[in-house]
N, C-alpha and C positions, 0 to 999 in steps of 0.2 A: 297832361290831363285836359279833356274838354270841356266848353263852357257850359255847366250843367244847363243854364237856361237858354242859349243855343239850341237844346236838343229839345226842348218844350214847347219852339214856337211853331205850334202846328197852325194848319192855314185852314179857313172856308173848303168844307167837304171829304177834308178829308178821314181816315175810318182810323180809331185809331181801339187800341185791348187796354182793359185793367191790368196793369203790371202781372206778372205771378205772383211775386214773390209780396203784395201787399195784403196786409194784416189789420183788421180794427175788431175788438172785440166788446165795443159797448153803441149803437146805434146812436150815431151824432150826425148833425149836416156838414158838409166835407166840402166848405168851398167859402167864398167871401158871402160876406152879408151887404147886398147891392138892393138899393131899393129899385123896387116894377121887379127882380128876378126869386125865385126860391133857389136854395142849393140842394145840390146832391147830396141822399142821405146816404152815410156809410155804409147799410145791409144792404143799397143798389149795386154796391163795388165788388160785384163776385170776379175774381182771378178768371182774366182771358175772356170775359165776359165786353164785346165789342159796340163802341159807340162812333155815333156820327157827328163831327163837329159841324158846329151853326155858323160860330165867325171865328175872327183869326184869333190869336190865342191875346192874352194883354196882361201889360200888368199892374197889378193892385198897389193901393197908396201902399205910401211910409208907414200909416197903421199896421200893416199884415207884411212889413219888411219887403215890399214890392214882388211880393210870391206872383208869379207868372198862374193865369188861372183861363179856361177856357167855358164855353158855350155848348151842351152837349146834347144832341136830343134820344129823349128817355122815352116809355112807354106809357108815361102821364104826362110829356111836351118836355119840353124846352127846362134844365136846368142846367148852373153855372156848377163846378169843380174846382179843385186844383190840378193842375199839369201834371202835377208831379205821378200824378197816380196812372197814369197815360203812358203809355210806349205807341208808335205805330207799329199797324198791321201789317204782318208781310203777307207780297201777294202768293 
């Protein structure tokens, strides 16, 4: 089996799609609570719906069980995520 967070750490630039197969059915912000950033709200996360990452992916304290989270730019700027919701794009 591979290391799921391995496959999370996306770099500076690169493009990556909202899973398919991801589901949230109540509008919440979907990502660490970092002060200076906002998070991604969850009705942004439409399936295959394609973002541009800002920097390389990182991961968050002890608090948030060190969830690998990324930098994503939206069509209102610059918000942070979780990885998890992310696959890359194929060309």
């Amino acid at each position: 089996m591979k290391n799921r967070k391995n496959t999370l750490r996306f770099k500076k630039g690169d493009l990556v799609i909202v899973r398919p197969n991801f589901q949230c059915f109540i509008n919440l912000s979907w990502g660490p609570r970092i002060v200076g950033h906002t998070a991604l709200m969850s009705s942004e996360l439409t399936p295959s719906r394609p973002f541009l990452v800002l920097e390389d992916a990182k991961e968050g304290s002890r608090r948030v069980n060190r969830r690998i989270y990324v930098e994503v730019m939206t069509e209102s700027g610059p918000r942070v995520s979780w990885a998890s919701v992310f696959k890359m794009k194929e060309k």
